[in-house]
Structures are given as structure tokens and as C-alpha cells.
C-alpha positions in Angstrom: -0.2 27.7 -12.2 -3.7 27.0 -11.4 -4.5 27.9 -7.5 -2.1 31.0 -6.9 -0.8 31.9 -3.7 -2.8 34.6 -2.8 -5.8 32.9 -0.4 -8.4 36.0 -0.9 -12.1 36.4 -1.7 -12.4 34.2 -5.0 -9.0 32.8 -5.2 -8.4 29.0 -6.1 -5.5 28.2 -3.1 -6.6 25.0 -1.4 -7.3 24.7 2.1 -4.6 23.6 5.0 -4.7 19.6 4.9 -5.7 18.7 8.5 -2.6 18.2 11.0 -3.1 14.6 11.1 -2.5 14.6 7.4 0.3 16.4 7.1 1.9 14.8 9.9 0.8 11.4 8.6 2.4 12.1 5.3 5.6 13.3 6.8 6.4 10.3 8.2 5.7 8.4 5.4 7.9 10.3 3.8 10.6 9.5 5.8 10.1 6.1 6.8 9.6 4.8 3.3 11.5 7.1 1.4 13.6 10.0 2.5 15.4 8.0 5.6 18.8 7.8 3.8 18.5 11.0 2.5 18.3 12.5 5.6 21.2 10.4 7.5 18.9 7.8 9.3 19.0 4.1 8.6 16.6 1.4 8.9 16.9 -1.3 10.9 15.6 -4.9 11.0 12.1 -4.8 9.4 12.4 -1.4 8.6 12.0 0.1 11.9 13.4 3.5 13.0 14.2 5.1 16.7 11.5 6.8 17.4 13.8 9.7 18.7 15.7 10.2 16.1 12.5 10.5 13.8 11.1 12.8 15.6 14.4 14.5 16.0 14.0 14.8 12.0 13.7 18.3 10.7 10.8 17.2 9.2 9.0 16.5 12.1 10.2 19.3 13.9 8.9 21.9 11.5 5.8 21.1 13.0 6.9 20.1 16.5 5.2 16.6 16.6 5.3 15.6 19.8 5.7 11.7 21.3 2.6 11.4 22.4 0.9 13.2 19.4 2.9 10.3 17.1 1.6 7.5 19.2 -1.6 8.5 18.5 -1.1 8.6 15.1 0.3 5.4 14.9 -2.9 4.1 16.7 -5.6 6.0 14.6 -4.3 5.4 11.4 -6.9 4.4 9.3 -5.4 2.1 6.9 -2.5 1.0 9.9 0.2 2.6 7.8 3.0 2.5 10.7 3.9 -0.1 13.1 5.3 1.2 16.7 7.4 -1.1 19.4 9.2 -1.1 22.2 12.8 -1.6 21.7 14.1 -5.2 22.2 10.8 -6.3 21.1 10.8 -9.9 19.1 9.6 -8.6 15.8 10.2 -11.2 13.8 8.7 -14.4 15.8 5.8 -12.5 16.8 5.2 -9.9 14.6 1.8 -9.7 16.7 2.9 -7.6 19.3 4.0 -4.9 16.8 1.3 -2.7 18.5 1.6 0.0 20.7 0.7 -1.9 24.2 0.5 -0.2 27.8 1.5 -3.6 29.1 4.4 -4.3 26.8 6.4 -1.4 28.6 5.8 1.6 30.7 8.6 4.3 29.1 6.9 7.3 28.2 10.8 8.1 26.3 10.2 7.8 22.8 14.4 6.2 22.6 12.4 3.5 23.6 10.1 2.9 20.8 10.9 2.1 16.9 8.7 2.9 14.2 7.9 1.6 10.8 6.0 2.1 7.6 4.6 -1.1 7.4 4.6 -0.8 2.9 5.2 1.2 0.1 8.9 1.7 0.7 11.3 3.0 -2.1 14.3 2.6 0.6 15.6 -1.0 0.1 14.1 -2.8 3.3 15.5 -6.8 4.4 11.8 -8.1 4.2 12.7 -10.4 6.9 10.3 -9.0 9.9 9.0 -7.0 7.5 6.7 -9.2 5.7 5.2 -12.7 7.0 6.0 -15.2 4.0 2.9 -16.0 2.0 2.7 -19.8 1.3 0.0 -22.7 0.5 -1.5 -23.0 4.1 -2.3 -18.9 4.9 -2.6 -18.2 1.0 -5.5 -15.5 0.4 -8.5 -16.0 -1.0 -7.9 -12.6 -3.1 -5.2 -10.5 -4.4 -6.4 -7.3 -6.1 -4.8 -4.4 -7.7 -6.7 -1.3 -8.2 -5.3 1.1 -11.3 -6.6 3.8 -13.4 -8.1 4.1 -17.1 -4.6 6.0 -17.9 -2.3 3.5 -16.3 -4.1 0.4 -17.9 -2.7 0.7 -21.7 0.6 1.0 -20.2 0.1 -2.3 -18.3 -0.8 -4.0 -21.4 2.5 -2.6 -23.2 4.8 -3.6 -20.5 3.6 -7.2 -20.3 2.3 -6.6 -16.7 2.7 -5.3 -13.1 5.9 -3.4 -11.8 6.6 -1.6 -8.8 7.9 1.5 -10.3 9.2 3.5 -7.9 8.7 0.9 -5.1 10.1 -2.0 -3.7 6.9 -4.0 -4.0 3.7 -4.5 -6.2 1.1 -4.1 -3.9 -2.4 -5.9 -3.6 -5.1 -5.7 -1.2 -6.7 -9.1 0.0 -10.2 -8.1 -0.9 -12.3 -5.5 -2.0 -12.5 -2.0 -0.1 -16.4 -1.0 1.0 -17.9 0.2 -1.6 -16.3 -1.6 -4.4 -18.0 -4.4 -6.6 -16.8 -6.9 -8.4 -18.9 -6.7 -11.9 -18.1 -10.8 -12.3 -18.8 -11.8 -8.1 -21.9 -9.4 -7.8 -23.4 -10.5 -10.6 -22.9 -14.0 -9.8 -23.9 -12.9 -6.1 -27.2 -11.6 -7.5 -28.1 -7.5 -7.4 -26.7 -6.1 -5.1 -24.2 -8.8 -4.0 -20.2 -7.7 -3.3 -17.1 -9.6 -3.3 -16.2 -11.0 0.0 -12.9 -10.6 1.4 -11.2 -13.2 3.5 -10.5 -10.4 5.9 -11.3 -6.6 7.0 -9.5 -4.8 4.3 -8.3 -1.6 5.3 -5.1 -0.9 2.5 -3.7 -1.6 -0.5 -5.8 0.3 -3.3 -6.7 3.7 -3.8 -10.1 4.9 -3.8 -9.7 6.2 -6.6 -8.8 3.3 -9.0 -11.3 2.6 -12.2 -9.5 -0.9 -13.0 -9.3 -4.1 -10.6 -6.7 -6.4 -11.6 -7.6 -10.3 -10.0 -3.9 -12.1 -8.8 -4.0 -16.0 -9.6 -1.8 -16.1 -6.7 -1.8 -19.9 -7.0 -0.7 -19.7 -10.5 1.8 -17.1 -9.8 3.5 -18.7 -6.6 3.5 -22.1 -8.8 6.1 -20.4 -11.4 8.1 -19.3 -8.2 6.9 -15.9 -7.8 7.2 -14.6 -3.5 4.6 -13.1 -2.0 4.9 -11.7 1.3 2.1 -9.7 3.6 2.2 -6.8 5.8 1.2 -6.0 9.6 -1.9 -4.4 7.4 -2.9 -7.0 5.1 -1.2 -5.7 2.1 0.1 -8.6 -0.7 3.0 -7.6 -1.8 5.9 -9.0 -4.6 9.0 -7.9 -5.8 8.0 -9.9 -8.9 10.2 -12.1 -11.3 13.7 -11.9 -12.1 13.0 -9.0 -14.3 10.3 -7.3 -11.5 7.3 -8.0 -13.1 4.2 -9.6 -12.3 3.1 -10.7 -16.0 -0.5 -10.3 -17.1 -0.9 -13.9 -17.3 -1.1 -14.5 -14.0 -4.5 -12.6 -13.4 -7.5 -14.3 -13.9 -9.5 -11.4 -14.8 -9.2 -7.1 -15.1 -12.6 -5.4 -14.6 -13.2 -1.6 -15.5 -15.8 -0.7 -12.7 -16.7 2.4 -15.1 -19.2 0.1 -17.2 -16.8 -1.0 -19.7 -17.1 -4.8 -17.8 -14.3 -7.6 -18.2 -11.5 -6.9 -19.9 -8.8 -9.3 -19.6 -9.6 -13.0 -18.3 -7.0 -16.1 -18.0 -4.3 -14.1 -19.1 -6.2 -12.9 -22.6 -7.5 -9.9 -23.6 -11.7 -10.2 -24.0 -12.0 -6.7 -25.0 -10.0 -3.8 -26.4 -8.9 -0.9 -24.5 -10.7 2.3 -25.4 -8.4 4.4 -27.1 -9.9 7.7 -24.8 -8.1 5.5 -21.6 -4.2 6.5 -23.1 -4.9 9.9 -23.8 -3.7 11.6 -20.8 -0.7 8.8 -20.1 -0.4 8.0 -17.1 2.3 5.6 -14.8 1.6 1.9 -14.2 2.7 1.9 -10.6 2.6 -1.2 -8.5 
């Protein structure tokens, strides 16, 4: 295996991921995941006891503290969790799903619930979960970013699917730094795609492919879209969990390879290098 264990002059092991990470990514882990697996159960909207996750062995292998989860929660950079005081109205105002001073004073964390706010696995009632996406707070954009290797597989299967997930996600713009090769040149050099709001999750920076939602043409044939305390679109799909490839109005390769797919045709063939390494089409 590439990178051995031994962490000596010239060997290949990796450096310790910061603690924020690797606490970050244990409670994701848990709150989208591994809850059942390790005897907890989500409640309404996905939310947790903040007790018992940090009772978690998990957690305690690093002895996260209350206060250190908090500010997790708070710093987040792509506001992956959602913390509240118990007894808090989740569902008719989802807007005070932030940690407040005012909303209570209990320093106790079996006062508090947590959530991942997307990408569960766990099955999740997406009542105060997700805010119902209809004509009159309808996005302006819903993009999926995927890679070279996970585009030929989208093509076979007919679309999107969430995999592993409960949801396909989408962000509701472009992150900074992206470009859309059809809205910047439209926008004149230089120019980048707008979004409707400050988009902080829903694609990797790493994605090579942007797949454009017609969200209009896709809730028309009775697709539901929900969205996230975070901004994140997100569908179970149709009956059969798909989001077909005739509902996006265009796929761009931001590698050079320009427009591939537009009004649910193909405009130009896949490279064949794309497939070589396979890949999974996750939503």
C-alpha cells in the first residue's frame, strides 16, 4: 500500500488531518450515517441529543468536549450541522435552528439537539428537515458538480441517483471560483454565473462536470425538491430514484471540452479517456 506506516525521513505517511477535521468528520459520520449502527435514533428532522452524541465512542476517542462541538457547529464552513435547544419549533421556524445565547442559557449539552443538515444514508422524515421547494421560492439554479469518470456512467444509467444517499444533491449556484463556459461567455471575459444566493455547499471542489437542473421542467413532471438549512437542493427523484438526463438544460466539462449535453441531447460525445478509471455516479 502506497504511504506505509512508518512516518520517518522520506516516508510517504500523510500528515494528522487538523482536529477540526477529524472531529468534523466524526460527526458526520454519525449523524448521517452510522447513528443506527451505533444504537442512537434520529428524531424529528434528523436531530440527535447532543449528550448522547457526544456520549458516542466516537466522540469520545477524542474527548470532544460541549463547548468544543458548539463551536464546530458555528464555524463550519459549508454549515454542515444544525444545533438547537430542545423544545425548539423546528419545523415552523426552521430559522432559529442556530445556536443562539438568547434562545436559552444551559450550558448542558442534554439540552441541545444536533443535526447533519444533508447527505444522510440513514432514512430521515424530511418533514423539518427540508423546507418544500415550490413555484414562489423556486431557485434560480440547481447545479450538480461530477467528475470525468462518473459522467459515462450518468449517460448509461439514464441520469442522476443518489447512490448511497437519501438525496441527489445540488447547489443553488456556482461556488467562487467556478465558471459557467455558457453564462461567462455570454457575461463577456471574465464574467461568472450569478447565484441567487451565497453558496457555501452542495458540490465538491473537485468536480470537472456541471450538470444545469431545469428545475421547472422537472417539478412540472412531479419531481420534489426540498432545501436545506444550507442551501443545498435536494430530490429523492422519481419513482424509480432517478433524476433523468432530460431534465437538465445543459452539462458543461470546465476542463475545455465545453457543452456537452443541452435540452436533454447529447451535443458532443464523451471522450473515451473519461471511463477509463470507472468511477461512481453519486448524487
Amino acid at each position: 500500500m502506497a504511504g506505509g506506516r512508518g512516518g520517518g525521513r522520506g516516508g510517504g505517511s500523510r500528515a494528522p488531518l487538523p482536529r477540526n477535521v477529524q472531529v468534523s468528520k466524526k460527526v458526520a459520520w454519525l449523524l448521517r450515517h452510522g447513528a443506527a449502527k451505533e444504537g442512537l435514533q434520529l428524531g424529528e428532522g434528523g436531530f440527535i441529543n447532543v449528550q448522547d452524541v457526544l456520549n458516542n465512542r466516537n466522540l469520545r476517542s477524542l474527548k470532544v468536549s460541549f463547548d468544543e462541538l458548539k463551536q464546530l457547529v458555528a464555524d463550519n464552513d459549508k454549515k454542515r450541522f444544525t444545533m438547537v435547544p430542545v423544545g425548539s419549533s423546528i419545523v415552523e421556524a426552521p430559522e432559529q435552528a442556530e445556536i443562539s445565547p438568547s434562545a436559552t442559557e444551559s450550558s448542558k449539552p442534554e439540552d441541545w439537539l444536533i443535526r447533519a443538515n444533508q447527505g444522510h444514508s440513514l432514512k430521515v422524515e424530511e418533514e423539518g428537515l427540508l423546507k418544500p421547494i415550490t413555484r414562489e421560492n423556486m431557485p434560480e439554479t440547481a447545479v450538480h458538480g461530477t467528475t470525468h469518470a462518473a459522467w459515462p456512467l450518468i449517460v448509461a444509467s439514464g441520469g442522476l441517483k443518489p447512490m448511497t444517499r437519501n438525496h441527489v444533491h445540488f447547489a443553488s449556484g456556482l461556488p467562487a471560483g467556478f465558471k459557467s463556459v455558457v453564462e461567462s461567455s455570454e457575461a463577456g471575459e471574465g464574467g461568472e454565473a450569478k447565484a441567487a444566493a451565497p453558496v457555501i455547499s452542495g458540490m465538491r471542489k473537485s468536480s470537472t462536470i456541471l450538470m444545469f437542473l431545469d428545475l421547472s421542467k422537472a417539478m412540472e413532471a412531479g419531481l420534489k425538491f426540498g432545501v436545506s438549512d444550507n442551501g443545498v437542493v435536494l430530490s429523492e427523484g422519481n419513482a424509480e430514484g432517478i433524476i433523468a438526463l432530460d431534465f437538465f438544460k445543459r452539462v458543461e466539462d470546465r476542463t475545455g471540452e465545453g457543452v456537452l449535453w443541452e435540452e436533454g441531447k447529447m451535443v458532443k460525445e464523451t471522450p473515451k479517456s473519461w471511463g477509463a478509471k470507472g468511477g461512481k455516479a453519486r448524487g
